[in-house]
C-alpha positions in Angstrom: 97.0 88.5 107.4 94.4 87.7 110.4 90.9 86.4 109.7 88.9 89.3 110.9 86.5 87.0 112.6 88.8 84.8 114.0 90.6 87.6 115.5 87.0 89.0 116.5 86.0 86.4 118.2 89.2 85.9 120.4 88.9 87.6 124.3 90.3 91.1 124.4 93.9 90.0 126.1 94.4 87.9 123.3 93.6 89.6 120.1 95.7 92.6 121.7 98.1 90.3 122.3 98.1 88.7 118.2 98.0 92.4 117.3 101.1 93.7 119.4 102.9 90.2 117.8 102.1 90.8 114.2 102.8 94.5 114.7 106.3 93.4 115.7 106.5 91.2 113.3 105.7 93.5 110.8 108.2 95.7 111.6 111.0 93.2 111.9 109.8 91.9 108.0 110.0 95.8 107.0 113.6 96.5 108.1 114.2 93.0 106.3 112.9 93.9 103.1 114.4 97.4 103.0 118.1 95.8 104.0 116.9 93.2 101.1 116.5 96.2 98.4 119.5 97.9 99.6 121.3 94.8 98.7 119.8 94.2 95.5 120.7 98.2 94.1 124.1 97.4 95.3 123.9 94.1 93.1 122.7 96.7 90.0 125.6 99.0 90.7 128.0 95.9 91.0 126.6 94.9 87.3 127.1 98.3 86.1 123.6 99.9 86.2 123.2 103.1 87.0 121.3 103.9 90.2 119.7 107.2 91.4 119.1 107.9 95.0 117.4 110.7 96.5 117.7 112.1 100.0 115.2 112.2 102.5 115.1 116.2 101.8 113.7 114.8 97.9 112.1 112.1 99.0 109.9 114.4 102.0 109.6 116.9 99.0 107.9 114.4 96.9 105.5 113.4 99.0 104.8 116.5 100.1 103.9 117.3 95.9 101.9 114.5 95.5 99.9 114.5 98.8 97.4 116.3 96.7 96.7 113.4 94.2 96.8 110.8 96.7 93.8 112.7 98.7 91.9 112.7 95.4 92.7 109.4 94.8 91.9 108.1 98.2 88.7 110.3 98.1 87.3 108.0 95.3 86.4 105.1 98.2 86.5 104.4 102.0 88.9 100.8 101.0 91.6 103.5 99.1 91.4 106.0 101.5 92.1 103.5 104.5 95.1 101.9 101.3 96.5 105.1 101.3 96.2 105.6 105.1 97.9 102.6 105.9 101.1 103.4 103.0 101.6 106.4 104.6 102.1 105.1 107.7 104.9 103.3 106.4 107.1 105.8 105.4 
């Protein structure tokens, strides 16, 4: 994470520029960590645990079911709303 006023007080080129970076960067550590979890269920399986996937179908259904709570949670405070904002974006 950026110091906000650090990143502030850079010229406009270049705090677009750290932004696009860590934006990338971001992305690249995502795809990394999901490849790293994938890996690790397959190491539970491997051991003999049992693990349950869902499909994208379940999973959109999901969120779709608790879209409700998350609004009321995220309705508590501007910090959990913009949380929850920036989750959802992720998925």
């Amino acid at each position: 994470r950026v110091n906000a006023r650090w990143l502030d007080s850079l010229p406009a080129d270049l705090r677009d520029m750290v932004r696009a970076s860590a934006k990338e960067v971001f992305a690249e550590q995502r795809a990394t960590n999901r490849a790293n979890a994938d890996k690790a269920l397959a190491d539970l399986e491997k051991l003999g645990c049992k693990v349950n996937r869902i499909s994208e179908a379940e999973r959109a259904k999901w969120a779709e079911m608790t879209a409700p709570l998350f609004d009321q949670f995220g309705s508590k405070s501007p910090e959990t709303k913009a949380m929850i904002d920036k989750i959802r974006k992720l998925a």
